[in-house]
C-alpha positions as CSV (number, residue, x, y, z in Angstrom):
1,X,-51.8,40.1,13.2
2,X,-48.8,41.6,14.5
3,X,-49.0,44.3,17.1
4,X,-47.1,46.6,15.8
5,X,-49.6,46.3,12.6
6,X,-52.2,47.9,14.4
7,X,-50.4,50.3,16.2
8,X,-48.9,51.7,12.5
9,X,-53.1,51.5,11.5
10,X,-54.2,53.2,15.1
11,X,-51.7,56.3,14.3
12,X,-52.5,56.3,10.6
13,X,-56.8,56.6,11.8
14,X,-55.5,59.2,14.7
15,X,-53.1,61.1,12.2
16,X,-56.0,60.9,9.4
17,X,-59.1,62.6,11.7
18,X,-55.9,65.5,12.7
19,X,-55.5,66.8,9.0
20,X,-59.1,66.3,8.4
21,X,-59.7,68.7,11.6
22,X,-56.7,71.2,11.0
23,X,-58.4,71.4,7.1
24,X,-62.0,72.0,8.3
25,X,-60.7,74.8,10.7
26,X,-58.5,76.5,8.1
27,X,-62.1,76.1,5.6
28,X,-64.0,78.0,8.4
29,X,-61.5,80.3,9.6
30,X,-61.1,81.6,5.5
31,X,-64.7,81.9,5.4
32,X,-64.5,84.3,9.1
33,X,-62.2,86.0,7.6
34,X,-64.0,86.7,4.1
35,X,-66.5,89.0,5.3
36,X,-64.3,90.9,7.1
37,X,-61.7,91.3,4.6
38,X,-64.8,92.5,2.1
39,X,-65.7,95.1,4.7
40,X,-61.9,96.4,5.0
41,X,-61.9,96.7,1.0
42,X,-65.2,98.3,1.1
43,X,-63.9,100.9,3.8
44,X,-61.0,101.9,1.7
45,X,-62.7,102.4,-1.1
46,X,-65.0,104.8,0.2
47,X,-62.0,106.1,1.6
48,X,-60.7,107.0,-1.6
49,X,-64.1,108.2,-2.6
50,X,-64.1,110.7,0.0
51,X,-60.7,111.8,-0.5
52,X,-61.3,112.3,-4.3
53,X,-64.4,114.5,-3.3
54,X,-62.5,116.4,-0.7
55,X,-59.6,117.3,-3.3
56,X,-62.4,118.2,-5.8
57,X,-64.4,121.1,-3.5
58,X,-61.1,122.0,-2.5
59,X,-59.5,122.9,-6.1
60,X,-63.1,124.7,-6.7
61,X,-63.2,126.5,-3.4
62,X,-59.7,127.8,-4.7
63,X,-60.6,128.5,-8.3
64,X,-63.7,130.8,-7.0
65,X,-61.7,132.4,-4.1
66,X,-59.2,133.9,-6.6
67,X,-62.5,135.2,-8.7
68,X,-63.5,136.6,-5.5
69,X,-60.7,138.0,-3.5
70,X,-59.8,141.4,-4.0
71,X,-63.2,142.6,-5.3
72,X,-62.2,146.3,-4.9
73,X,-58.8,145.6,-7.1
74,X,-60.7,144.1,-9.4
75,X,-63.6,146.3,-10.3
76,X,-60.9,149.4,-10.3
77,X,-59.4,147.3,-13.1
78,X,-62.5,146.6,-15.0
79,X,-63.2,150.8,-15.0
80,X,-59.5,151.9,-15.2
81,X,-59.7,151.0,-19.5
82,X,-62.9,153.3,-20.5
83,X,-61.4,156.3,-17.8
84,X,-58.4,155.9,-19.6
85,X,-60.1,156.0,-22.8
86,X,-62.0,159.2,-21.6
87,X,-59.3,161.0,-19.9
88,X,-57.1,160.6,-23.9
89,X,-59.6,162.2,-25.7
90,X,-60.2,164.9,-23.7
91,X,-56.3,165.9,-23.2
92,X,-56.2,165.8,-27.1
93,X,-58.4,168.6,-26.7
94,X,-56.7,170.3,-24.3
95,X,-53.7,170.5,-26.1
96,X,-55.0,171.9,-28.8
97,X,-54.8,169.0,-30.8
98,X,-56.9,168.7,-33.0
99,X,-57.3,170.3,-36.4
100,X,-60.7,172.1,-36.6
101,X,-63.7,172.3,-34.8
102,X,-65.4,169.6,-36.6
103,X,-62.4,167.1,-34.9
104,X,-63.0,168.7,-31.5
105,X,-66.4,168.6,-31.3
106,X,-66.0,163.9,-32.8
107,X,-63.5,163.8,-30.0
108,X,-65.7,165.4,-27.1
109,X,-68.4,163.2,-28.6
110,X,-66.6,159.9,-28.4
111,X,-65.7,161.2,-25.6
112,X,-68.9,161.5,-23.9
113,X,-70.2,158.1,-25.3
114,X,-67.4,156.1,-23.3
115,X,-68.2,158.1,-20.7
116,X,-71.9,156.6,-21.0
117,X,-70.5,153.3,-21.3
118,X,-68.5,153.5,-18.1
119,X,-71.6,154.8,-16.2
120,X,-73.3,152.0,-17.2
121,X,-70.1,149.4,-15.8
122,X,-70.9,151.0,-12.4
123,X,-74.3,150.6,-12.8
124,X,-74.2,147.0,-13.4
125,X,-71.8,146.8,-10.6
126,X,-73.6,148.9,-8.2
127,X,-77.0,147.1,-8.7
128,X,-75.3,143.4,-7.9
129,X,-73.5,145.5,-4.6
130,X,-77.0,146.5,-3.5
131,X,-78.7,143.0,-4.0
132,X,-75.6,142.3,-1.9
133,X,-76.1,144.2,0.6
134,X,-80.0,144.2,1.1
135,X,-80.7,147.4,-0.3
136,X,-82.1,146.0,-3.3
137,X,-85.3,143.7,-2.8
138,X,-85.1,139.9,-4.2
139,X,-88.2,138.5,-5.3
140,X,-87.6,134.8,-4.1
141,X,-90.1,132.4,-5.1
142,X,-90.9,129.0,-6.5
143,X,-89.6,129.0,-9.8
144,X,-89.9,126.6,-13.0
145,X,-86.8,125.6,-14.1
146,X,-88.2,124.5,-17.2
147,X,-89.4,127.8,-18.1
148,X,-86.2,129.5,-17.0
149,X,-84.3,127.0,-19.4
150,X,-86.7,127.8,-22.1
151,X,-86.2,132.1,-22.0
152,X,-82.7,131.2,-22.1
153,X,-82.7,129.5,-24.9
154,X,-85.1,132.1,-26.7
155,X,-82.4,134.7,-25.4
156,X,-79.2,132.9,-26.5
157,X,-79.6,130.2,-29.7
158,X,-79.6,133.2,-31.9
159,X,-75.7,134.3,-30.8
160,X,-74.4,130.3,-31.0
161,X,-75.9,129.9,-34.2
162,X,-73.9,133.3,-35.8
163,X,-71.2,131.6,-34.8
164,X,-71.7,128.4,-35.9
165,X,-71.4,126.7,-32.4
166,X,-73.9,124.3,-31.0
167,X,-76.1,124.9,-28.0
168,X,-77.9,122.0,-26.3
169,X,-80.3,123.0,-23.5
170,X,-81.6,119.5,-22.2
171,X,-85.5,119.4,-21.8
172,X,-86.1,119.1,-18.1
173,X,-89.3,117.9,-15.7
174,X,-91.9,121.3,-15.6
175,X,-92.9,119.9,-12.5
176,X,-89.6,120.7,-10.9
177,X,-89.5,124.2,-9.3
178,X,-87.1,126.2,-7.3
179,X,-86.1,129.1,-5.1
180,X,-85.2,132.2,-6.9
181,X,-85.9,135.3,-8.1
182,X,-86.4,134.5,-11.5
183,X,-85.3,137.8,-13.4
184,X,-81.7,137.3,-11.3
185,X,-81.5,133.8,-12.2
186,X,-82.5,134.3,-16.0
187,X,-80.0,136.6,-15.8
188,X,-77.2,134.5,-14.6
189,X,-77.7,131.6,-16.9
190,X,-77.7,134.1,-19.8
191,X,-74.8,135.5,-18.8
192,X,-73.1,132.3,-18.3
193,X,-73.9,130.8,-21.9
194,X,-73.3,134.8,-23.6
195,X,-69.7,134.9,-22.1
196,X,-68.6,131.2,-22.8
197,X,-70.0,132.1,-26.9
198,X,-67.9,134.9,-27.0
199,X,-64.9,133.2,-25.4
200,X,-65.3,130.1,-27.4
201,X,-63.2,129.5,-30.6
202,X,-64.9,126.3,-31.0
203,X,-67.0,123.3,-29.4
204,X,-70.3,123.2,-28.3
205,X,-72.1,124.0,-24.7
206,X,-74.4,121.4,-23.0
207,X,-77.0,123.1,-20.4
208,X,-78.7,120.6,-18.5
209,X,-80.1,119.6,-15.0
210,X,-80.3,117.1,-12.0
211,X,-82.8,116.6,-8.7
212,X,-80.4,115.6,-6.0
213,X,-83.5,114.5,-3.7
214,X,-81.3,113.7,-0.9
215,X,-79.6,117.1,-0.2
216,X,-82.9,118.7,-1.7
217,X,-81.5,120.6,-4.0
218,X,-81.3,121.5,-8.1
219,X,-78.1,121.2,-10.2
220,X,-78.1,123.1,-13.1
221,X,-74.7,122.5,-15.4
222,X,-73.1,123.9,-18.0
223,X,-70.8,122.1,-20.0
224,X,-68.5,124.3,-22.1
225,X,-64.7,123.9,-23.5
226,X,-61.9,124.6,-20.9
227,X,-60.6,127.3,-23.0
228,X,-64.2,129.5,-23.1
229,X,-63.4,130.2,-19.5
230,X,-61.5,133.1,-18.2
231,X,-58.6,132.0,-16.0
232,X,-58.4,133.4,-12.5
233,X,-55.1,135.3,-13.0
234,X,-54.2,138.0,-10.3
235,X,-54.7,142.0,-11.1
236,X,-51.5,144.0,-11.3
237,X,-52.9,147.6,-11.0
238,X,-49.5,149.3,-10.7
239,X,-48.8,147.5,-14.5
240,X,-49.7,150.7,-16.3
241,X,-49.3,153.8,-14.1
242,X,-46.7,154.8,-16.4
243,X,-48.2,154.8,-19.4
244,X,-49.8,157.3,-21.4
245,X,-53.8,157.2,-21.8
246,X,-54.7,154.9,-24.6
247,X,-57.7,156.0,-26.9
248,X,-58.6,153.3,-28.7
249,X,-61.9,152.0,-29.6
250,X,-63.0,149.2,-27.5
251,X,-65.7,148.0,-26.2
252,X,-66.7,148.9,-22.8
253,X,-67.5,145.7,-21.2
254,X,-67.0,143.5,-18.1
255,X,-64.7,141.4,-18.4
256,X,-65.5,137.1,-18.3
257,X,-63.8,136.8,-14.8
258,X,-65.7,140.0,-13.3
259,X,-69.1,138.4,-14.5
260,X,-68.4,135.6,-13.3
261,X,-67.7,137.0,-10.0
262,X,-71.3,139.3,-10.1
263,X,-72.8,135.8,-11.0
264,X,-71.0,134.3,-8.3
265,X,-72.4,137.0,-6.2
266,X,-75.7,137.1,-7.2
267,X,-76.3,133.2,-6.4
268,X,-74.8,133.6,-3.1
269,X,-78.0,136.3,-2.2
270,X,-80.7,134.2,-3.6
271,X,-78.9,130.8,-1.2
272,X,-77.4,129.3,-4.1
273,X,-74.0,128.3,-4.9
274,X,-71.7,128.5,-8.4
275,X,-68.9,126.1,-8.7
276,X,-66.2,125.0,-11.2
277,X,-65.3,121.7,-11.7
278,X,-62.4,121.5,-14.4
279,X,-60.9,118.5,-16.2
280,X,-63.9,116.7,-17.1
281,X,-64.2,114.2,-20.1
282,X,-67.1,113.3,-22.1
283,X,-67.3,110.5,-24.7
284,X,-68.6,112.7,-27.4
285,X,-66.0,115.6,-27.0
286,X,-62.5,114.8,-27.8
287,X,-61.2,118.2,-25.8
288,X,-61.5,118.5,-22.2
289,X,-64.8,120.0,-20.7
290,X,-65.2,122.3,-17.4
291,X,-68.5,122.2,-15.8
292,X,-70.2,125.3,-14.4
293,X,-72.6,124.0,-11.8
294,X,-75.3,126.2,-9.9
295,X,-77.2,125.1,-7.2
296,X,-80.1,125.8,-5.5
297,X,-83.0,125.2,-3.1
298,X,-86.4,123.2,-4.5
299,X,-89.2,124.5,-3.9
């Protein structure tokens, strides 16, 4: 055989065991690499995660600071209707209005029943103030949530079902208690589900609950429609300074945004937190929910 032959057949064997090499190398660097590529996508995907959270408490720290700053502004705003309405009635009198005594003596008795009414505004602003401040006593202990959910329901099915609207309180665990005075809290949850019924034009509200057992703590939601919500608009006192007392027959009520600042208020004292979280979607509801969710401390 030729030399040359086997030269040719020597480079061919050296040149075949190279590529064999370079491709096993290239097979076991790509399999290095793998994991670490996996851990790179894993890190920015909890990344995003984190970031997606962030943005969330952010837009509901804002939405609740514009419920809560300027609480002096807005409880003169919430009283300045009924004075008004007060005020009207009695310069009709003064004037000499009205046409016999039988008219002055309706007009100084409307008078003196929104005059009632707006007594008893303060008074339900006065009393969340004090539990505020201290002044007023909370009774803070275990409670059951079940039982809470169940007086509410007692308290509140009858007003949905006048208005044809559907109220779902979701059974939960009796077992499960928690921190809080359980008049306040009662309260609060009534309050919630009584304002988003008579904001409501329609939809349904979904009351339920979750253990988060790492954080030790109790989630209570409420699911209503974006639009039974009051929207966090800024008071412009100076708007009516120039116009006349109005008289007219209204109710004498807090407003949706005020409760929802006393609520607010009243969680913070018992070491419990309300928060909106808006834009939510749920298979069953074609419109666009916003979630209510209290927490607080288990027992």
């Amino acid at each position: 055989m030729n030399w040359s032959n086997w030269a040719y057949l020597g480079v061919g064997i050296i040149l075949g065991i190279s590529f064999r090499w370079l491709f096993a190398k290239s097979a076991n660097t790509n399999a290095n690499l793998s994991p670490v590529a996996s851990e790179e996508q894993e890190t920015v995907s909890k990344l995003l995660q984190d970031m997606k959270q962030t943005q969330m408490a952010y837009q509901m720290a804002q939405e609740m600071s514009q419920f809560k700053a300027g609480f002096l502004a807005r409880t003169t705003h919430e009283l300045r209707s009924p004075l008004n309405s007060v005020i009207g009635l009695h310069q009709l009198i003064l004037s000499d209005l009205c046409e016999n005594p039988e008219e002055e003596r309706e007009f100084i008795a409307q008078a003196h029943e929104k005059a009632l009414k707006l007594l008893n505004l303060m008074d339900e602003i006065l009393s969340v103030s004090r539990t505020e401040s201290g002044t007023n006593k909370l009774d803070i202990q275990p409670r059951s949530l079940d039982t809470v959910f169940q007086e509410v329901k007692d308290l509140t099915y009858m007003l949905a079902a006048n208005r044809n609207f559907s109220l779902q309180i979701s059974p939960i665990n009796p077992q499960i208690y928690v921190l809080a005075d359980h008049r306040w809290l009662r309260q609060v949850l009534v309050n919630l589900v009584d304002t988003t019924i008579t904001q409501m034009q329609e939809g349904s509200i979904c009351v339920s609950a979750a253990i988060l057992d790492n954080t030790h703590t109790a989630h209570i939601y409420l699911d209503v429609p974006t639009h039974a919500l009051p929207e966090s608009e800024p008071i412009d006192l100076m708007k009516h300074n120039n116009q006349p007392p109005q008289i007219e027959d209204e109710k004498a009520n807090l407003s949706p945004g005020m409760k929802l600042l006393l609520n607010q208020t009243l969680l913070e004292v018992m070491g419990g937190k309300l928060e909106i979280l808006p834009n939510l979607t749920a298979p069953e509801s074609a419109e666009p929910l916003t979630r209510v969710q209290i927490s607080l401390p288990l027992a």
